[in-house]
C-alpha positions, 0 to 999 in steps of 0.5 A: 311618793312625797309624805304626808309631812311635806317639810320631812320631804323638801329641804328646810331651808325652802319651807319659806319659799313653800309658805309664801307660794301656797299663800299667794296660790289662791289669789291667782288660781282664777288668773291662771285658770282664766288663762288656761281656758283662753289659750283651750278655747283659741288653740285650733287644730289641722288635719295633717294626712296622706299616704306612704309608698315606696318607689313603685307605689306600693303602700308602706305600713308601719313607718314611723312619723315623728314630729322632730324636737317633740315626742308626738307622732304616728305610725302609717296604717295597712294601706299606707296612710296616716294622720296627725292632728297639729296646731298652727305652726312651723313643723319638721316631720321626719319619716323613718324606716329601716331599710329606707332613706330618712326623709326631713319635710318641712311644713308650714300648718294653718289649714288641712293638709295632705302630704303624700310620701315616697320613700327610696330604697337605702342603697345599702348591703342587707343587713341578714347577709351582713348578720350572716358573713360577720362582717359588721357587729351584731346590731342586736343590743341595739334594736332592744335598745330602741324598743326600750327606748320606745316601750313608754309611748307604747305602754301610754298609747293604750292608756285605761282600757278594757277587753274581753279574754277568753281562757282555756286551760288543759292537763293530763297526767301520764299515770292515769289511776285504776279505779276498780267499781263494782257496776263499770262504766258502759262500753260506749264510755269506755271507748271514749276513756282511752288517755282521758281518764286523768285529764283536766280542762277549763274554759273562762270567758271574762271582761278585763279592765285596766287603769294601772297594774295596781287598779285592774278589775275582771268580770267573769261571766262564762266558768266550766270545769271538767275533771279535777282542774284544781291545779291548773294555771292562769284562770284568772288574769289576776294570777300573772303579768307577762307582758314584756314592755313591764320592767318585771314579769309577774306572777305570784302564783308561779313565784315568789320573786318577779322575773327581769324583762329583757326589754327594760334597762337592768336587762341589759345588763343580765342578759346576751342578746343575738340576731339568728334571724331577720325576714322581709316582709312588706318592705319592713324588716323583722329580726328575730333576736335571741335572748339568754342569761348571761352567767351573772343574773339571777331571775331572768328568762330564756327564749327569742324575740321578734322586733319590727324594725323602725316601729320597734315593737315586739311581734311576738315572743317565746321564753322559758322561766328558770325552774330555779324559782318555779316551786311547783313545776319543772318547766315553764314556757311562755308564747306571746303574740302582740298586735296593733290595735285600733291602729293606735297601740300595740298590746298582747292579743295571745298568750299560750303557757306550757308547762310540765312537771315530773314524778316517777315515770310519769308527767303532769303537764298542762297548756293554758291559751289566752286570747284577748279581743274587743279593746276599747282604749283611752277609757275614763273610768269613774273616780271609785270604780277599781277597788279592793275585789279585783274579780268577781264571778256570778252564779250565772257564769257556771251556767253557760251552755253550750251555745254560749261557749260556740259563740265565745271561744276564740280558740278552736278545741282539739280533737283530744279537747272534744274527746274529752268534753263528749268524754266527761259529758258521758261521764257525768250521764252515768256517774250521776244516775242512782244505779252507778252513784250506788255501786260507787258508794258500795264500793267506798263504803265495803269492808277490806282488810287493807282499809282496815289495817292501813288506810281506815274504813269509810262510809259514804253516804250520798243522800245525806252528803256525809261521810263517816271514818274510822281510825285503821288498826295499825294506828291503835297503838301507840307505844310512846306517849307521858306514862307509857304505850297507850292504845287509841282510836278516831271517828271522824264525821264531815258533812259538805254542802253544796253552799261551802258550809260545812259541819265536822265532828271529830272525836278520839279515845285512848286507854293507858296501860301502865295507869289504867287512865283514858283520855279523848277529845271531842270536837265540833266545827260548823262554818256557817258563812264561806264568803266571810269565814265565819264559823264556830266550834266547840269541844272537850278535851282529856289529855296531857298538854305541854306547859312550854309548848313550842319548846327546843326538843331537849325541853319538848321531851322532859316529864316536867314539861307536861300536866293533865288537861280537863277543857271545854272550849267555844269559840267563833271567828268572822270577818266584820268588813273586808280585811278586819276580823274577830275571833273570841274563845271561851275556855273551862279547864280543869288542871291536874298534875301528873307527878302520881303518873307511873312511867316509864324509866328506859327512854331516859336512858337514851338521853342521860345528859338531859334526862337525869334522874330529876325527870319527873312531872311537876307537883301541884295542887289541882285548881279550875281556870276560866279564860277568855281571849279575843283577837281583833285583826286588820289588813287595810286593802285587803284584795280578794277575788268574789266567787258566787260562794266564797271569797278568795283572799289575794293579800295586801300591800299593807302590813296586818295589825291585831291586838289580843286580850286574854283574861283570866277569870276568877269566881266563875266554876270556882276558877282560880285564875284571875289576870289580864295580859295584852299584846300588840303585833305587826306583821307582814310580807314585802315583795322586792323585786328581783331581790327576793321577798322579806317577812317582818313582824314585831310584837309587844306584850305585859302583862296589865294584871296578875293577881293569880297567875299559874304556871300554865298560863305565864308568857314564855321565851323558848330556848333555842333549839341546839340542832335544828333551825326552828322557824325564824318568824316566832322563835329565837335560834340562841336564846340559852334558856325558857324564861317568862315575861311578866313585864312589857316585852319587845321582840321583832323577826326580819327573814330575807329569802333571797331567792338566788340574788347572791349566789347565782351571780357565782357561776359555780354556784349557780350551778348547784341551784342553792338560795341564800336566806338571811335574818335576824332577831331582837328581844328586849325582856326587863326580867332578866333585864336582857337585851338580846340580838341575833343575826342568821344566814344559810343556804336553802335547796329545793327537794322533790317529794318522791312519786308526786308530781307539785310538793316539795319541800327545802332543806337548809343549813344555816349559821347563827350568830348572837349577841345578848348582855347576859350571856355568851354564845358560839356561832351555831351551825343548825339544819332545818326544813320547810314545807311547800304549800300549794294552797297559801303559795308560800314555803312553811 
């Protein structure tokens, strides 16, 4: 990409040359286009046609037809024939196939012409017996070679096209549930039931376009959904490339990192390469070649391919994805099958993605079938058709009965597949009359001592779509809290629309022993907009608050670090136009000190070096405080996905900007406060290739005022923390100590996930499935005058949550170094955790 500072690109020295180039180019734009159109309008074209056979004139498909010296040409069809179309000229026409003698005709071109062809049989030994007895070296390497050399006229054949695709996914899960209900379901149904009980299926019926990987756009015009299909994979064409003649396999919701093509030139070197089959069919020969990692690679796949021989095009493909970079499953496979189209390009007209994960005894596995059809190829599309909603679903789709889907699916269903549809159909008969709806929420809304003593008591009520929820008694009492054991208890109220608007109302209470003190909560959040997230909330809050918040857990722990909080609170948040979004706060507090508070004296014990015998709260002279915050934030090209309810947010490949203002209010409710502080921030997540994925963010604050500035309210450095790594994206691992920033401060964070770019080059180390993680840090703050740097590296390994089927979580240890010119630090050694989150598809 060339800069919008075009003299930043080019060297200086040409600049001159440049000037008098763009000087001169207007008088001869009219020249040069006269003579572009002269030469359009003279140029005439010839048919060159006819039909190739072999010796016994059976028609050969698939031959290659090259004009030599030049990369136009054509393959023959079926039957045999082909067609070019050539200017008038002097041509050599060089006609291959292996397993066939090469032929060299030479034509001269001013009319239509008919050239048929007859290739004779190579006199030479086949090469499956050769591959066989060894005696020659495997030719492998060098058919991928010839599809790699030929993957970019493949790709440019099919140029802007569009298709229909029809998907459809399935699940089970091994371990059904045993739901008990008061009313059970009729016989009929329970016949029906047996190993369907926890199985998920989905059929999409939609309208792909394709200009470029960046500009596609999918209409969604068929969606049904049986059971819980929440997690089922590929419903979506948005959610994974796989085609191979790509130099990268992608799919962001299977990894995080790209997996390396083995039709591509890096794949030569990470991947072995061998042929375990060839057949003869038709005259051609389609070798069947085997493709495995070799010990120094890193994202690749395993699996075989079959390559047509002379056309060197893939007919279909089988390989597996490493579940080293697959958080969510413990295996992956892939099937392809590509097909000639319209006689012109070759494209992936089936795919089939199988894949399983295991927990306990049990397995959670799934199959998703892709098929596509009714290519159009070589389209023009309008200037500014692809933009940033790349899929978009009307209600309509979700209404498809079932004729339409008769006529759609390009897949036939399975016996279990039809089971479970007349299962489900059944299923939604009888769970959706008054009688069983009724004897479902009696049997949600009844009373047991189990809800009541460990997963708190429910009640449904459907009419109204509500549901109420109580705290359970083993969670009343909660023995360390600021000033001792406190007992404590939450309602909890949700309403959940058919719309996706919602309304929820939480509040909590607890009483103090040892100071006779109750504290509580009240909070209300409606959102009132799913499609832009726009909600509001508001509530009231009793409580004890931390003044260093996000603190190491030696600071977390120590008594001054709490005071007592009295708050009401309103706010909103929406998204203005895509990608750009607002969100304000209103806050009242009424602050109090704690330094009267009664506590307890025995927890100290347990940490005598940090809690000593100046461990109290921090005295103060009450005061009210009124805030206002807003926070103005945009992604420019920002991608989602449109559903008839919601808006589904893909990212962008462009960094997030916002801005936050918090002001300090004085006068109002007699608030005593009264400041300015600004900050700036930058942030975002670069996905590079098979090297793994970065995260910056850089960010810069002051304070513009601070007439009254409180303690509560001062911008904080935290310490690091002395065991534990604390997440490198906010905080700093060595600062020696929590100071505040009053004047303009710099700080940045740079986290590199390697994903096994390094290590799995190691062959012993590959083994252990670790994955490197690097980064680094940097604070400029003029209080101390402090300029401080650090850098950071460890290893990570991925760890399965017991008895659950997709959550995981990584644990890591890491080394950390830093440099600052106001004190000195030892390399620490530090242990961390990070948590998977199905629903970001990200580790946090």
């Amino acid at each position: 990409m060339i800069p919008k500072n075009k003299e930043a690109f080019f060297p200086l020295k040409y600049s001159a040359h440049i000037y008098h180039f763009n000087k001169l180019m207007p008088r001869n734009c009219f020249l040069l286009l006269l003579l572009f159109c002269s030469h359009s309008l003279c140029a005439q074209y010839f048919k060159v046609s006819g039909k190739i056979t072999n010796n016994k004139l059976e028609p050969l498909a698939l031959v290659t037809v090259q004009i030599k010296g030049q990369t136009m040409g054509t393959i023959s069809k079926e039957d045999g024939t082909y067609q070019l179309k050539l200017e008038e000229g002097d041509y050599d026409i060089v006609i291959s196939m292996v397993g066939y003698k090469s032929q060299v005709i030479s034509l001269v071109v001013n009319k239509d012409y008919v050239q048929n062809i007859i290739l004779e049989t190579e006199e030479t030994k086949n090469l499956s017996e050769v591959v066989v007895k060894g005696k020659i070296k495997d030719r492998s390497e060098e058919i991928i070679r010839n599809v790699i050399r030929n993957k970019e006229t493949i790709l440019a054949a099919a140029g802007a096209y569009s298709c229909n695709a029809y998907i459809k996914a399935t699940q089970q899960d091994s371990l059904p549930k045993k739901i008990k209900v008061k009313k059970p379901l009729p016989d009929s149904v329970l016949k029906k039931s047996e190993g369907l009980q926890n199985m998920s299926m989905a059929e999409i019926s939609l309208r792909f376009d394709h200009e470029s990987d960046d500009r596609i756009k999918e209409e969604r015009n068929g969606v049904v959904k049986r059971g819980n299909p929440e997690a089922l994979f590929f419903l979506s064409l948005t959610e994974g490339n796989f085609n191979l003649y790509n130099n990268l396999i992608k799919s962001p919701v299977l990894s995080q990192v790209p997996f390396l093509s083995p039709v591509s030139y890096s794949g030569l070197a990470a991947y072995k390469y061998k042929i375990v089959h060839i057949k003869q069919e038709g005259g051609r020969k389609i070798y069947t070649i085997s493709v495995k990692p070799k010990q120094l690679s890193n994202v690749t796949v395993e699996g075989e391919l079959t390559i047509l021989d002379s056309a060197w095009v893939i007919l279909s493909a089988h390989y597996t994805l490493p579940r080293y970079h697959i958080p969510e499953y413990d295996y992956f496979k892939v099937d392809q099958q590509y097909s000639l189209v319209n006689n012109k390009a070759w494209m992936i007209t089936r795919q089939e993605f199988s894949y399983y994960s295991t927990h306990g005894k049990g397995k959670l596995s799934g199959e998703t079938i892709a098929t596509y059809k009714d290519f159009e190829l070589n389209k023009t599309f309008p200037k500014k058709y692809f933009g940033v909603e790349v899929s978009a679903t009307a209600q309509e789709a979700y209404e498809r009965d079932s004729s339409f889907w008769e006529k759609t699916r390009t897949e036939p269903l399975t016996a279990i597949e039809i089971r479970f549809i007349q299962y489900r159909d059944s299923i939604y008969r009888v769970t959706h009359s008054k009688t069983y709806l009724d004897s479902i929420d009696h049997i949600t809304n009844k009373v047991t001592l189990k809800k009541l003593l460990i997963f708190g008591q429910s009640f449904y009520n459907r009419k109204k779509e509500r549901t109420i929820s109580f705290s359970p008694i083993s969670a009343l009492y909660s023995p360390v809290n600021f000033g001792g054991a406190r007992v404590q208890g939450y309602f909890n109220y949700v309403k959940t629309y058919k719309s996706r608007k919602n309304l929820s109302f939480y509040t909590d209470l607890s009483y103090g022993f040892r100071n006779h003190d109750i504290n509580g909560s009240i909070n209300l959040t409606r959102m009132y907009n799913p499609f832009n997230r726009a909600f509001y909330r508001a509530s009231i809050d009793r409580d004890f608050a931390y003044i260093f918040e996000g603190d190491a857990w030696i600071n977390m722990i120590k008594r001054n670090n709490y005071y007592l909080s009295n708050k009401l609170s309103i706010g909103q948040g929406r998204e203005l136009v895509n990608g750009l979004f607002i969100y304000t706060d209103l806050d009242i507090a009424l602050r109090r000190s704690l330094a009267g508070y009664k506590t307890n004296d025995k927890i100290d014990s347990l940490f005598p070096d940090i809690l000593d015998n100046n461990n109290q709260a921090i005295a103060f002279e009450p005061y009210n405080a009124l805030y206002g915050k807003i926070r103005l934030q945009y992604t420019p090209g920002q991608r989602y996905i449109r559903e008839p309810k919601e808006k589904i947010i893909l990212g962008s490949k462009w960094p997030t900007f916002y801005t936050t203002l918090r002001k300090g209010i004085p006068g109002i409710f007699n608030s005593k406060v009264n400041f300015d502080y600004l900050e700036f921030g930058i942030e975002q997540e670069l996905k590079l290739g098979t090297t793994g994925v970065s995260h910056y963010n850089i960010k810069t604050g002051s304070f513009l005022s601070r007439k009254d500035l409180r303690l509560v309210d001062y911008q904080f450095q935290r310490r690091g923390d002395p065991v534990l790594f604390l997440n490198p994206n906010e905080a700093f691992q060595s600062l020696d100590s929590t100071f505040p920033t009053f004047k303009r401060f710099y700080q940045g964070h740079y986290v590199h996930e390697f994903n096994g770019a390094i290590i799995n080059k190691i062959p012993f180390l590959k083994k252990l499935q670790l994955r490197e993680v690097a980064g680094g840090g940097f604070l400029f703050a003029p209080e101390r005058d402090l300029r401080y740097g650090e850098l950071f590296a460890g290893v990570e390994r991925v760890i399965k949550w017991p008895f659950n089927p997709v959550y995981k979580f990584k644990m890591g240890v890491y080394i950390v170094g830093s440099a600052a010119n106001q004190f000195k630090n030892p390399v620490q050694f530090k242990i961390g955790f990070t948590s998977w989150d199905r629903k970001r598809n990200k580790w946090l």
